[in-house]
Structure formats: C-alpha cells, structure tokens
mmCIF file of the N, C-alpha and C atoms, coordinates in Angstrom:
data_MODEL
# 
_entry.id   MODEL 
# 
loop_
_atom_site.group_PDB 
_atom_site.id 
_atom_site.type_symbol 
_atom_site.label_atom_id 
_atom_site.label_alt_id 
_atom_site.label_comp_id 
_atom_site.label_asym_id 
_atom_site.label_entity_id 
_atom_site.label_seq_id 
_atom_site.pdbx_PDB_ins_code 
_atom_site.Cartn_x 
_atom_site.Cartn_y 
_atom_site.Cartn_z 
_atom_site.occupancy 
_atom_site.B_iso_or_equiv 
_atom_site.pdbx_formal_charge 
_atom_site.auth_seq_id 
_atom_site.auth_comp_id 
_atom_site.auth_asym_id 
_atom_site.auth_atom_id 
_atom_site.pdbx_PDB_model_num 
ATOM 1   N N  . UNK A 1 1  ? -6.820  -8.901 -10.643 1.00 0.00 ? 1  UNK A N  1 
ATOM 2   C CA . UNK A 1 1  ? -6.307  -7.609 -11.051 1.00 0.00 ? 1  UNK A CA 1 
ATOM 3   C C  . UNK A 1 1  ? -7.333  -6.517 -10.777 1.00 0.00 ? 1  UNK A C  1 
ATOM 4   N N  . UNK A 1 2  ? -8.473  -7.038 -10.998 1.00 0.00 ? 2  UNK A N  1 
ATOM 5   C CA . UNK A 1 2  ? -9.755  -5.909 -11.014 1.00 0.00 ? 2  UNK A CA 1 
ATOM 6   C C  . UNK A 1 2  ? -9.455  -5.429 -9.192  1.00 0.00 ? 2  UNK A C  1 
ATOM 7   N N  . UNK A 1 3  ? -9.314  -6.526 -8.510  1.00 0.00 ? 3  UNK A N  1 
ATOM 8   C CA . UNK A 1 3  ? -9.856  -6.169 -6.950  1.00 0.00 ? 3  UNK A CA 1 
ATOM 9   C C  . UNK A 1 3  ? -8.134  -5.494 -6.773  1.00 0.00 ? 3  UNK A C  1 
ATOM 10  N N  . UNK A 1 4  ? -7.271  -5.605 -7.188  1.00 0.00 ? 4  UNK A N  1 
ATOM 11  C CA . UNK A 1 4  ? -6.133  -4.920 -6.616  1.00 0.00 ? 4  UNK A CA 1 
ATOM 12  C C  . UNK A 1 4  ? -6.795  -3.320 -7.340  1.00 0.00 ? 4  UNK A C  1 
ATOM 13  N N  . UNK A 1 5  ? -6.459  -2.978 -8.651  1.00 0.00 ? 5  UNK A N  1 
ATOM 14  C CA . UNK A 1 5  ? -6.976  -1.103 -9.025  1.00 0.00 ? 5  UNK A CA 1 
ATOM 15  C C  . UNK A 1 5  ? -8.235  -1.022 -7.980  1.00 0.00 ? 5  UNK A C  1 
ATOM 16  N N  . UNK A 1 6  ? -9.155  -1.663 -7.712  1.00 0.00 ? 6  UNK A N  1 
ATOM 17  C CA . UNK A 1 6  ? -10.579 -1.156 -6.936  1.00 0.00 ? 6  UNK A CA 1 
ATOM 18  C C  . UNK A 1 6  ? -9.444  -0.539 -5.758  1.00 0.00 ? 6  UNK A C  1 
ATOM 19  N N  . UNK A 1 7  ? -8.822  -1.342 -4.999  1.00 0.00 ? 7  UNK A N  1 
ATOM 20  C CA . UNK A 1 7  ? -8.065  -1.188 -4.122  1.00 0.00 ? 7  UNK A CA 1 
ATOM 21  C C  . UNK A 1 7  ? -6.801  0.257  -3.968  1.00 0.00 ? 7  UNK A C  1 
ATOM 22  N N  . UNK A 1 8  ? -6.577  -0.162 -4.834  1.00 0.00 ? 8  UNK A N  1 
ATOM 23  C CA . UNK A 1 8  ? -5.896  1.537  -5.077  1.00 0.00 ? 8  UNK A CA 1 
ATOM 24  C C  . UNK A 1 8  ? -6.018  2.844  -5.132  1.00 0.00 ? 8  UNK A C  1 
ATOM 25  N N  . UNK A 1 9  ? -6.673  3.382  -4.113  1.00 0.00 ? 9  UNK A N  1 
ATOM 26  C CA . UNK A 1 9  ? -7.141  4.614  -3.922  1.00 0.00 ? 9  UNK A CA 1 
ATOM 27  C C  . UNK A 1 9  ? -6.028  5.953  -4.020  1.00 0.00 ? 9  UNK A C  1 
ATOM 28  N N  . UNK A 1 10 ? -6.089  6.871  -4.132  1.00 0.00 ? 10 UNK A N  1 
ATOM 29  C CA . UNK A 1 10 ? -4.912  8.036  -3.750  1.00 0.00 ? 10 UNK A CA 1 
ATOM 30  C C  . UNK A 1 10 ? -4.376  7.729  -3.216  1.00 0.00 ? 10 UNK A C  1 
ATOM 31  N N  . UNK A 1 11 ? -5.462  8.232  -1.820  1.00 0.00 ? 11 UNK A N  1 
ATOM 32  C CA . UNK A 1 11 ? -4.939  7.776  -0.493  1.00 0.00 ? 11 UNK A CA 1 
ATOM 33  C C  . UNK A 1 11 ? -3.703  6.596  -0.424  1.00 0.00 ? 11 UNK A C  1 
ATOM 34  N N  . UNK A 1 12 ? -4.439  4.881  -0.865  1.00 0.00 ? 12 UNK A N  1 
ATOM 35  C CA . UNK A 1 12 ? -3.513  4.290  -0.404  1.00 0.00 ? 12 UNK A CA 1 
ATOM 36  C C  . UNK A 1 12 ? -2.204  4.296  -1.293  1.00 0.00 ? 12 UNK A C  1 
ATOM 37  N N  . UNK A 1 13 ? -2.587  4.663  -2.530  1.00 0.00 ? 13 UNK A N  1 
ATOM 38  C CA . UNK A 1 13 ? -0.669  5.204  -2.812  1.00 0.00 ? 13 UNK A CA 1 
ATOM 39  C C  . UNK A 1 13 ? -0.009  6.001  -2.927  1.00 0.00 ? 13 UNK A C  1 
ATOM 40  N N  . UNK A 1 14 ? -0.526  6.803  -2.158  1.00 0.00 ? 14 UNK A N  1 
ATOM 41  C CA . UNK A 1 14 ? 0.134   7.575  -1.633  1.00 0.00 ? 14 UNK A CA 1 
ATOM 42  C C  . UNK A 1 14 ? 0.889   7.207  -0.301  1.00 0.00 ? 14 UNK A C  1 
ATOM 43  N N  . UNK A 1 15 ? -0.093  6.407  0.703   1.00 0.00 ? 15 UNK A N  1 
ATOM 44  C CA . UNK A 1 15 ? 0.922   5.559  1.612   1.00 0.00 ? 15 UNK A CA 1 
ATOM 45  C C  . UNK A 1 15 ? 1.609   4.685  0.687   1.00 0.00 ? 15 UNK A C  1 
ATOM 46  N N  . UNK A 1 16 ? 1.347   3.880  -0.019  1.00 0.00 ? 16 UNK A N  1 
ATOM 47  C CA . UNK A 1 16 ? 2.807   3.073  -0.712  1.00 0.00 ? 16 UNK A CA 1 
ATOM 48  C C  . UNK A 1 16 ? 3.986   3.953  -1.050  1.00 0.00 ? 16 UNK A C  1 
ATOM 49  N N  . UNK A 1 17 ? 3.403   4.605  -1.881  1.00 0.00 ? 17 UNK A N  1 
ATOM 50  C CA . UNK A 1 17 ? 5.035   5.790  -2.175  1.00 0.00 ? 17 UNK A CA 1 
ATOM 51  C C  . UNK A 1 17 ? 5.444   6.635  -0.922  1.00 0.00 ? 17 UNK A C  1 
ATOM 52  N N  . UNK A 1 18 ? 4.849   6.462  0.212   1.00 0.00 ? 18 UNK A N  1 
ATOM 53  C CA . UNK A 1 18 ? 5.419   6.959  1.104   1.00 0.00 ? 18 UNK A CA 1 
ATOM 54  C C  . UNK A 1 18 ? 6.810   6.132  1.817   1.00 0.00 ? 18 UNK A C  1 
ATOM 55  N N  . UNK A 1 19 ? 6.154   4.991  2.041   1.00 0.00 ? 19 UNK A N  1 
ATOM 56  C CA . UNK A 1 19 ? 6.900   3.626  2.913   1.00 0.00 ? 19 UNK A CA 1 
ATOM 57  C C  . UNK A 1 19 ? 7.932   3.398  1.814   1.00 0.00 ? 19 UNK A C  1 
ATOM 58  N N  . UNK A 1 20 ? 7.935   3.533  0.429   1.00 0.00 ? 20 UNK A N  1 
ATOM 59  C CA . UNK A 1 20 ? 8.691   3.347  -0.397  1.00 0.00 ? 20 UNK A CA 1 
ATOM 60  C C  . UNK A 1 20 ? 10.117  4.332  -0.437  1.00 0.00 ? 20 UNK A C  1 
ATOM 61  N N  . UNK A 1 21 ? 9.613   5.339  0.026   1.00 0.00 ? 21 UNK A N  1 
ATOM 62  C CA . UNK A 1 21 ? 10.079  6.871  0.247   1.00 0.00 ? 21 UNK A CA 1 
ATOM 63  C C  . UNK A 1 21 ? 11.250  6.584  1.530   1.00 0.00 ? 21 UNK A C  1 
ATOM 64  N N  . UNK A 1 22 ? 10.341  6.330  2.752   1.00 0.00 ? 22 UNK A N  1 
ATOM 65  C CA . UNK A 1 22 ? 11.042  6.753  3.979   1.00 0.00 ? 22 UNK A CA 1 
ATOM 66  C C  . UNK A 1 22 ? 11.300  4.977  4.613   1.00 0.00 ? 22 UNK A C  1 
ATOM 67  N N  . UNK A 1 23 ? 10.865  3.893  3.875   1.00 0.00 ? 23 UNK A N  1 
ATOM 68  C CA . UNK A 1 23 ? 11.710  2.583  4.686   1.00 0.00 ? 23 UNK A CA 1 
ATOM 69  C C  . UNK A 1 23 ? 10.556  2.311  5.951   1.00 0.00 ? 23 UNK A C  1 
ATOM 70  N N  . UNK A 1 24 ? 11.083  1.096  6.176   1.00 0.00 ? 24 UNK A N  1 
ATOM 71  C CA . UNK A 1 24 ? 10.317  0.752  7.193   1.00 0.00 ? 24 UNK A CA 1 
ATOM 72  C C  . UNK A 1 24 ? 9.698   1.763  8.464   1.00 0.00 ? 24 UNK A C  1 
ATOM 73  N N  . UNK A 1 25 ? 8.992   1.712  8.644   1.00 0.00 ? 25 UNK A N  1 
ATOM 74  C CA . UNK A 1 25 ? 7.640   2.502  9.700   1.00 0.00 ? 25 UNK A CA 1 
ATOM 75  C C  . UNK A 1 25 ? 7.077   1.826  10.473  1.00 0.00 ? 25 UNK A C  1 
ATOM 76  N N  . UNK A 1 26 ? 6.915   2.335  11.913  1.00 0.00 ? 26 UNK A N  1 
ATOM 77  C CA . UNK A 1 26 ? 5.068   1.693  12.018  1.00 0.00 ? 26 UNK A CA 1 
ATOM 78  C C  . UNK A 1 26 ? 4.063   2.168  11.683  1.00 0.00 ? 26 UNK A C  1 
ATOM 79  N N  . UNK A 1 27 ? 3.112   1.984  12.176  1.00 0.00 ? 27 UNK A N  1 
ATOM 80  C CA . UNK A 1 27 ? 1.563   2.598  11.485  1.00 0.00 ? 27 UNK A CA 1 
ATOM 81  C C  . UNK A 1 27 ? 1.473   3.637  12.098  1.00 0.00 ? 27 UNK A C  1 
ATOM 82  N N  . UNK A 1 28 ? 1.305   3.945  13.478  1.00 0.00 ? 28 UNK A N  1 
ATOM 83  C CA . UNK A 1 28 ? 1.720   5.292  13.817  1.00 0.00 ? 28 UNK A CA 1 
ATOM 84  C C  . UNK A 1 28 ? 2.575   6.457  13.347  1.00 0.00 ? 28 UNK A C  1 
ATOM 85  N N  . UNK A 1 29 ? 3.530   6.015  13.021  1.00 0.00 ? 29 UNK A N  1 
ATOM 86  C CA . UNK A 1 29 ? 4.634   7.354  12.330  1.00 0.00 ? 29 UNK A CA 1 
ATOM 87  C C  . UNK A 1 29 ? 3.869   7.583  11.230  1.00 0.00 ? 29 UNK A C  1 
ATOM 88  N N  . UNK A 1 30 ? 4.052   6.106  10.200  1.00 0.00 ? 30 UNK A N  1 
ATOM 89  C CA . UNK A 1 30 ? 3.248   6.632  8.653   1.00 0.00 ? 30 UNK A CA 1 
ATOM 90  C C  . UNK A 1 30 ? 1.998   7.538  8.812   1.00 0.00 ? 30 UNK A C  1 
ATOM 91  N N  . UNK A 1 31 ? 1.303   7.054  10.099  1.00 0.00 ? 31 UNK A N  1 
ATOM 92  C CA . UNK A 1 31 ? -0.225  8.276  10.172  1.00 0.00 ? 31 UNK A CA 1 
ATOM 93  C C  . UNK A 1 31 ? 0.051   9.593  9.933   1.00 0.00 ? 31 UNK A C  1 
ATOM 94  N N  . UNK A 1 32 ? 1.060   9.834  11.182  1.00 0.00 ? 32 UNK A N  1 
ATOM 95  C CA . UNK A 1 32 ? 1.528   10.989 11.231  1.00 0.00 ? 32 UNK A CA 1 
ATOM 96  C C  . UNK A 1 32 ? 2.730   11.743 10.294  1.00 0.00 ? 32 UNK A C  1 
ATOM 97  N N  . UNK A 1 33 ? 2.987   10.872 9.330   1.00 0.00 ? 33 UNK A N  1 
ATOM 98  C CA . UNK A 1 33 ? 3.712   11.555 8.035   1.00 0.00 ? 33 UNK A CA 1 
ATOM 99  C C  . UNK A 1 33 ? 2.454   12.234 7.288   1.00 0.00 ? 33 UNK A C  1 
ATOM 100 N N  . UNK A 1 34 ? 1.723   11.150 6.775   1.00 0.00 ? 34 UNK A N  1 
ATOM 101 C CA . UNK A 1 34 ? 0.655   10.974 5.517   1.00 0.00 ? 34 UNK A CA 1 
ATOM 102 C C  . UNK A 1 34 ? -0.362  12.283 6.747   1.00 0.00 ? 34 UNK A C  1 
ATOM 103 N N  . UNK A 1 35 ? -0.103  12.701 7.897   1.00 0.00 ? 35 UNK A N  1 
ATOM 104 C CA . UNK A 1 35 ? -1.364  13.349 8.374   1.00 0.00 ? 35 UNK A CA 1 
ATOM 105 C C  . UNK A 1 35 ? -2.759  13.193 8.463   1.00 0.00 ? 35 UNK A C  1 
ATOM 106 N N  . UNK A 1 36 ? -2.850  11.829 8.624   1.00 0.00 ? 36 UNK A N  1 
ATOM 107 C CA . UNK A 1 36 ? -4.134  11.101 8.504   1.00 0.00 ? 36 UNK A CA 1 
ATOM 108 C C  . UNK A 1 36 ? -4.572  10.241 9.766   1.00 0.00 ? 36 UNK A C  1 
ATOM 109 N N  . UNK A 1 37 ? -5.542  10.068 9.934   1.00 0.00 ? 37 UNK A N  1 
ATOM 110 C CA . UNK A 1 37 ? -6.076  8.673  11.434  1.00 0.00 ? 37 UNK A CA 1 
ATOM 111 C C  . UNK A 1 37 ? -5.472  7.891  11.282  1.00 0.00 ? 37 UNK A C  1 
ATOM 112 N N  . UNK A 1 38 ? -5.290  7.444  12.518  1.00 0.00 ? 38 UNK A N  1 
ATOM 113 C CA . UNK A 1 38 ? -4.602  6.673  12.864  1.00 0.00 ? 38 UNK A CA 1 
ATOM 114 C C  . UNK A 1 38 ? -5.070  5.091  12.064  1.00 0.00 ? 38 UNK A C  1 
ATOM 115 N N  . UNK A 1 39 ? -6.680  4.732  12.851  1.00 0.00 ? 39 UNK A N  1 
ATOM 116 C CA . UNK A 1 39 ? -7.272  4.083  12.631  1.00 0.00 ? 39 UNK A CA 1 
ATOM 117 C C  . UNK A 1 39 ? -7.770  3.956  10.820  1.00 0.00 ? 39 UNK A C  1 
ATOM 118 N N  . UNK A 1 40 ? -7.780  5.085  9.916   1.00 0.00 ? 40 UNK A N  1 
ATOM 119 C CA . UNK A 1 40 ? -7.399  5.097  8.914   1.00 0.00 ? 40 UNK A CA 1 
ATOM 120 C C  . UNK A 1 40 ? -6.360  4.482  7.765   1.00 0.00 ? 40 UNK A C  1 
ATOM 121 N N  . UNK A 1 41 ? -5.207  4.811  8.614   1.00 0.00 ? 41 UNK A N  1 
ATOM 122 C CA . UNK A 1 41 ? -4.063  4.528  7.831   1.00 0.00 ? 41 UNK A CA 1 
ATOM 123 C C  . UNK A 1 41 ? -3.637  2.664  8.195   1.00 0.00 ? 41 UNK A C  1 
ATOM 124 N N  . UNK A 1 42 ? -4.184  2.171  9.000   1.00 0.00 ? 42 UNK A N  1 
ATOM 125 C CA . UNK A 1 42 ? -4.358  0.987  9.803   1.00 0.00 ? 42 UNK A CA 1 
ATOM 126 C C  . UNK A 1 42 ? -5.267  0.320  8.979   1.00 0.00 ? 42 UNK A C  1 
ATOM 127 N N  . UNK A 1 43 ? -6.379  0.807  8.400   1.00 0.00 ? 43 UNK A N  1 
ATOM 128 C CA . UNK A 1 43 ? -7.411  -0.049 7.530   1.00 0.00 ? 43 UNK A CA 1 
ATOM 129 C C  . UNK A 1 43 ? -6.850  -0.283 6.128   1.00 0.00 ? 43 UNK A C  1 
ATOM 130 N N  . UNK A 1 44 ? -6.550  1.167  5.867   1.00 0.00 ? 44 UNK A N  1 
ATOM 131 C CA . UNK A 1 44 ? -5.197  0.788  4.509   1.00 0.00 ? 44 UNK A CA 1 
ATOM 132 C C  . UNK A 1 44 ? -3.928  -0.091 4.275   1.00 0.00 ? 44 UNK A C  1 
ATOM 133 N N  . UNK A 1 45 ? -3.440  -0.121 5.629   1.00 0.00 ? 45 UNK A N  1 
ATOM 134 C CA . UNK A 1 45 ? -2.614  -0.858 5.946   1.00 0.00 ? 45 UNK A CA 1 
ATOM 135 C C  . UNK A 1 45 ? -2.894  -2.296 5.354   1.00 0.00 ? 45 UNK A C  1 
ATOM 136 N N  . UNK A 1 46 ? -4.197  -2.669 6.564   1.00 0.00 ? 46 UNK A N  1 
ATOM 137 C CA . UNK A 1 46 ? -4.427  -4.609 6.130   1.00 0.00 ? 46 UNK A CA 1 
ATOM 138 C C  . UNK A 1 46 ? -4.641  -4.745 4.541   1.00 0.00 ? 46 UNK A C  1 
ATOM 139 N N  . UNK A 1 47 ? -5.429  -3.405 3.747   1.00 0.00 ? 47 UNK A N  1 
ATOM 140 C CA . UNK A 1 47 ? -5.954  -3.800 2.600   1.00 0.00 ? 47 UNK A CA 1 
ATOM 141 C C  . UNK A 1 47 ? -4.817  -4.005 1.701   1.00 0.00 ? 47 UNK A C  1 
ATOM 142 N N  . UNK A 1 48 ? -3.792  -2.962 1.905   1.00 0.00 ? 48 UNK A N  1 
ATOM 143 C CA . UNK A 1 48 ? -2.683  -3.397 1.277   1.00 0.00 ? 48 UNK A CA 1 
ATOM 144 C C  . UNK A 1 48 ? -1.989  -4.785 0.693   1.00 0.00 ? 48 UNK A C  1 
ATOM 145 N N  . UNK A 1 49 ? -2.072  -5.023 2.533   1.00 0.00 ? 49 UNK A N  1 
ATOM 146 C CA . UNK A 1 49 ? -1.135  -6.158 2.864   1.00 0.00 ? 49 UNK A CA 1 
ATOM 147 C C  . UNK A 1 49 ? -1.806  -7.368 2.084   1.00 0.00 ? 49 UNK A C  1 
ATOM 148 N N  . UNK A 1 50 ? -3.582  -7.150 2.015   1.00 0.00 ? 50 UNK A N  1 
ATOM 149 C CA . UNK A 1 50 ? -3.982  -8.305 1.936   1.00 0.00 ? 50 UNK A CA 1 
ATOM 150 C C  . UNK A 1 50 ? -3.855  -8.124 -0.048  1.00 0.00 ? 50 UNK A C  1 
ATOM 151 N N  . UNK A 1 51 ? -3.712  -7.424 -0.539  1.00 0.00 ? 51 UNK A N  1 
ATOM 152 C CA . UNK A 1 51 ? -3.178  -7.227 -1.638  1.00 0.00 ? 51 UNK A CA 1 
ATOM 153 C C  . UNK A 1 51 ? -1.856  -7.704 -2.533  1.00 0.00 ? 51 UNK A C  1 
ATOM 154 N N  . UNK A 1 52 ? -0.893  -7.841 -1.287  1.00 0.00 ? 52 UNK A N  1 
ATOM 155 C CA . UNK A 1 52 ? 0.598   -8.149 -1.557  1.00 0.00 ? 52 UNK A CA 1 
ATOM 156 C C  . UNK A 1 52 ? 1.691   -6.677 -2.291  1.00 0.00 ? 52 UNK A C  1 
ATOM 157 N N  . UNK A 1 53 ? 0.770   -5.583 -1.632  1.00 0.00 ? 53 UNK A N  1 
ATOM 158 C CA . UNK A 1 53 ? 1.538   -4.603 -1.969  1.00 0.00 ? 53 UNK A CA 1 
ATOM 159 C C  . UNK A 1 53 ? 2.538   -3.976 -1.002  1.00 0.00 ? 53 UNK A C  1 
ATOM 160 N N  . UNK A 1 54 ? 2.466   -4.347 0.429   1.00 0.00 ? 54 UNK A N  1 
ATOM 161 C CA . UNK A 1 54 ? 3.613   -4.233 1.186   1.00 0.00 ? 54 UNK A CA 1 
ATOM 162 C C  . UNK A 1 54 ? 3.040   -4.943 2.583   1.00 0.00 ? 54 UNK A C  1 
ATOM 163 N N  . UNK A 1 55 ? 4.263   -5.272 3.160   1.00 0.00 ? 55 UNK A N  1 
ATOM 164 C CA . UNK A 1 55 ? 4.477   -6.741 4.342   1.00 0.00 ? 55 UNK A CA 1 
ATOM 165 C C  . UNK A 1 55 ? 4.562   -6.066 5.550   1.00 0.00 ? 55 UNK A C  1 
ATOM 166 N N  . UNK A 1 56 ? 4.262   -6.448 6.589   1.00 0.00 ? 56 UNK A N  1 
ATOM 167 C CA . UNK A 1 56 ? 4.535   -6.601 8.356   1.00 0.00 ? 56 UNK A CA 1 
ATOM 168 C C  . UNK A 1 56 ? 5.396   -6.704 8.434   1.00 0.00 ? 56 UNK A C  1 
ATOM 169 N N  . UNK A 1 57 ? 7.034   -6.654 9.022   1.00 0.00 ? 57 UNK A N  1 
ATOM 170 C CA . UNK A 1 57 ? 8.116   -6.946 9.440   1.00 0.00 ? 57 UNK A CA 1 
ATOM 171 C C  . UNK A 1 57 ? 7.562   -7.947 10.887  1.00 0.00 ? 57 UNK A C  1 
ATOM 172 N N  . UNK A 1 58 ? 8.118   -8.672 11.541  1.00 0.00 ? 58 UNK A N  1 
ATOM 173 C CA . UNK A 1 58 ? 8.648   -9.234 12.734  1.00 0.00 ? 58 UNK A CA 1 
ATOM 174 C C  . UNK A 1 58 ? 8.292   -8.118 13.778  1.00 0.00 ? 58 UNK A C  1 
ATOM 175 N N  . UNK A 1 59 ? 8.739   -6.889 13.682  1.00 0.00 ? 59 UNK A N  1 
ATOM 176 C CA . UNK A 1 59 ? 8.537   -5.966 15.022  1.00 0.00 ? 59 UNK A CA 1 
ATOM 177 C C  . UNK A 1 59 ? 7.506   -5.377 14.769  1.00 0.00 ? 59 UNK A C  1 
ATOM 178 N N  . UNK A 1 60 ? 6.699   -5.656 13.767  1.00 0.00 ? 60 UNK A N  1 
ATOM 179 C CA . UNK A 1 60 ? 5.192   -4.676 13.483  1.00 0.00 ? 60 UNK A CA 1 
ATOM 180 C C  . UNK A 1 60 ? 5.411   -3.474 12.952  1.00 0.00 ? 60 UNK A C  1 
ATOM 181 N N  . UNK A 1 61 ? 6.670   -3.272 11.776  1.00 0.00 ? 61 UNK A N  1 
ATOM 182 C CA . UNK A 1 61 ? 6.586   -2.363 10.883  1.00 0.00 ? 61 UNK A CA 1 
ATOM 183 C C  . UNK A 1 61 ? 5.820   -2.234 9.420   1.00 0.00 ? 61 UNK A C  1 
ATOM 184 N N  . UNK A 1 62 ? 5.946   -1.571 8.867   1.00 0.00 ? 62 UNK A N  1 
ATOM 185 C CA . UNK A 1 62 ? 5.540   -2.185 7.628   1.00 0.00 ? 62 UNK A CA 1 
ATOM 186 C C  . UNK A 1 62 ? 6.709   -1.302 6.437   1.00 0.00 ? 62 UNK A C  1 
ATOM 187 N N  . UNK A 1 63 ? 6.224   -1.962 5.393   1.00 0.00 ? 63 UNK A N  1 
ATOM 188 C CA . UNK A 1 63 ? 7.270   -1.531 4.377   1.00 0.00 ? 63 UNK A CA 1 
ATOM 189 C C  . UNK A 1 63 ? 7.321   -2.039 3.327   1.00 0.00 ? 63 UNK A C  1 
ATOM 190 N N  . UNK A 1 64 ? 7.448   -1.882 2.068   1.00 0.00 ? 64 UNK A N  1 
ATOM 191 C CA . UNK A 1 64 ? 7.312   -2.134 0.822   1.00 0.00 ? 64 UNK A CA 1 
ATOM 192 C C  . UNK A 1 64 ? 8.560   -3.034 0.082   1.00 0.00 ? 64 UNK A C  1 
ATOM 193 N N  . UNK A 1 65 ? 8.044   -4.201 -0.294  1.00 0.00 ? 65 UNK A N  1 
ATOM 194 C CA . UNK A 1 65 ? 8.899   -5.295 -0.224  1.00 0.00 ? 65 UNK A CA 1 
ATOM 195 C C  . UNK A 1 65 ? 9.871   -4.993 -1.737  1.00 0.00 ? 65 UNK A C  1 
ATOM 196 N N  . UNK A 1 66 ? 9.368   -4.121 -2.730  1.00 0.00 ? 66 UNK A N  1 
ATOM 197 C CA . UNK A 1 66 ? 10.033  -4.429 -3.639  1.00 0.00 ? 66 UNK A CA 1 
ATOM 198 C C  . UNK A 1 66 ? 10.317  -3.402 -4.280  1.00 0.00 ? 66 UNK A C  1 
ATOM 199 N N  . UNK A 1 67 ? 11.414  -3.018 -5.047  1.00 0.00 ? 67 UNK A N  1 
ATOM 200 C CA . UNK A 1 67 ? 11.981  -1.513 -5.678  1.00 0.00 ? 67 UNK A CA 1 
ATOM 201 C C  . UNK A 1 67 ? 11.275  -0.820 -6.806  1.00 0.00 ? 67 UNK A C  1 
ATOM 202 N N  . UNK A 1 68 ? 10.251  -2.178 -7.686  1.00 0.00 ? 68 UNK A N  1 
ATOM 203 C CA . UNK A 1 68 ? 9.961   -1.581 -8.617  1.00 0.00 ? 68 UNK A CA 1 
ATOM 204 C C  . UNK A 1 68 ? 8.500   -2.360 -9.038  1.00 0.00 ? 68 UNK A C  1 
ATOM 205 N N  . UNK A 1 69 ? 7.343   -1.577 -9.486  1.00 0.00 ? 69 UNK A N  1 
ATOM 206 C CA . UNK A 1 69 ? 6.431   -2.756 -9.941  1.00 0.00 ? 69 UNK A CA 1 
ATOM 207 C C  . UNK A 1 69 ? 5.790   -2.571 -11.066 1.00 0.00 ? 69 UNK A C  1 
ATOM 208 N N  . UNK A 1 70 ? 5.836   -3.698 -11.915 1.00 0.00 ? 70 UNK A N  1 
ATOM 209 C CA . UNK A 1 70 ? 5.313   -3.781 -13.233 1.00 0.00 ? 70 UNK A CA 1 
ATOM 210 C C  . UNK A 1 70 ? 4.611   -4.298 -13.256 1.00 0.00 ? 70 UNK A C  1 
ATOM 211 N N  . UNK A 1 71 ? 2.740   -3.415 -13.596 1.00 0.00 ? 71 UNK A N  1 
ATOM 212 C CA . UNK A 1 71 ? 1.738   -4.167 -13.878 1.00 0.00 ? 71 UNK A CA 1 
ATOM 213 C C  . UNK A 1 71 ? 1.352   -4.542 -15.281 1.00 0.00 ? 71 UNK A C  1 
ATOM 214 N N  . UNK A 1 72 ? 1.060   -5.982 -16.326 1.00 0.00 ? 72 UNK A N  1 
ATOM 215 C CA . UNK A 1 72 ? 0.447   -5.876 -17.433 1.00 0.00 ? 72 UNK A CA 1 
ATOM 216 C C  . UNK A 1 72 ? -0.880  -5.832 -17.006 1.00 0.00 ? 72 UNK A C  1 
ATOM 217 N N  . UNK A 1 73 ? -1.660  -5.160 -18.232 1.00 0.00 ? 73 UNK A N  1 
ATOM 218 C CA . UNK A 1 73 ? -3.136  -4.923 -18.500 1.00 0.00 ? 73 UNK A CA 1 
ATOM 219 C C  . UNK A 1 73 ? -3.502  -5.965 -19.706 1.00 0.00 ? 73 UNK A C  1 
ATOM 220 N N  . UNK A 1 74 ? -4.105  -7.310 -19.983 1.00 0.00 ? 74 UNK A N  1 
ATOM 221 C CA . UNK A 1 74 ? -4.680  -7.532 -20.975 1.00 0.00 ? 74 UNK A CA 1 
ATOM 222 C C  . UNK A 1 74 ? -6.086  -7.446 -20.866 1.00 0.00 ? 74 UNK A C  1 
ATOM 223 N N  . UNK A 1 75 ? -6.073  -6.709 -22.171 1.00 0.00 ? 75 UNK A N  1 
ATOM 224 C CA . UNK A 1 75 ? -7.318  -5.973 -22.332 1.00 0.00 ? 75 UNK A CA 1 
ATOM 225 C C  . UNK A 1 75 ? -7.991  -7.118 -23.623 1.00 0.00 ? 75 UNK A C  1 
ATOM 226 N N  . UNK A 1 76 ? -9.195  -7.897 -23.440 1.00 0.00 ? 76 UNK A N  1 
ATOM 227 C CA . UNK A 1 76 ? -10.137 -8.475 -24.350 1.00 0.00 ? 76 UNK A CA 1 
ATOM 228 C C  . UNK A 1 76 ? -10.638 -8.258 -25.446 1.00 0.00 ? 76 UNK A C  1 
ATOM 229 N N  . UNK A 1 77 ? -10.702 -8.167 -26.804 1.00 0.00 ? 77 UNK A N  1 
ATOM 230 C CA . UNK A 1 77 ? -11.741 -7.054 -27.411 1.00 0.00 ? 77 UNK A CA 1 
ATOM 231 C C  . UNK A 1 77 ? -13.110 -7.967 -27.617 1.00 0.00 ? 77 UNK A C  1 
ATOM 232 N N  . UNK A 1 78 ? -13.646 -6.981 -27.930 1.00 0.00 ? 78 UNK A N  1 
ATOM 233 C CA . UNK A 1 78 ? -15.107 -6.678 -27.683 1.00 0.00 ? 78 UNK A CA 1 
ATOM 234 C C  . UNK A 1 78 ? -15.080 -7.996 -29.192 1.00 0.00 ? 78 UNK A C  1 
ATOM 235 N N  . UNK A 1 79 ? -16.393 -8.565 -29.054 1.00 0.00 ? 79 UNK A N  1 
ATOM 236 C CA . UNK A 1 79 ? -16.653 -9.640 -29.968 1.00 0.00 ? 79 UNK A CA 1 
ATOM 237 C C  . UNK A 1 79 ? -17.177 -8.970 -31.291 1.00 0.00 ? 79 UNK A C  1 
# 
C-alpha cells in the first residue's frame, strides 16, 4: 500500500482520471491531452501499470480497467 500512495503523484492521477475520462488511448494522444512528454507520460505509464492501476490493451492502448476504486487504510496505533 505504502509503494502504491509513494506512486501517486498529481501528475499520475491526473493521467488516471484522464484515461478514466476519455477510454482507451495510446500514450501519444494521452501526452498530448495531459500536455506533457511524451517520454514522460510513458514512464508514468509503466509505473502505473506496474501498480495495477490501469492495463495495455492488445493494440498498445492503455486504459483503466475498472469504474470505481476503493482503498482501505489500516492504520496501527502507536503502543
């Protein structure tokens, strides 16, 4: 859980709610929605993916696999 929030920058959800927004993409279009590098939006891309926050299609799109996401937080207390 810790390494997915580290992972969650503006930036990258703001690409999630984008792809969520407009449906399957490639990495090129999404660059040029989000107005960002190419090579940028491509590094966000894998970190995503390697996250399980959105998938590759078959033709090398990408896109957000699921309508809705519910994270729990359990929080420890202090001893």
């Amino acid at each position: 859980m810790e390494q997915l929030l580290a992972n969650l920058t503006p930036k990258r959800w703001e690409l999630v709610n984008r792809l969520a927004k407009e449906g399957m993409l490639s990495i090129k279009k999404l660059a040029e929605l989000l107005k960002r590098d190419y090579s940028n939006v491509q590094s966000d891309v894998q970190r995503l993916r390697e996250n399980g926050l959105i998938e590759l299609s078959d033709e090398g799109s990408v896109f957000v696999p699921w309508d809705d996401l519910d994270i729990k937080l359990h929080l420890k207390r202090a001893a």
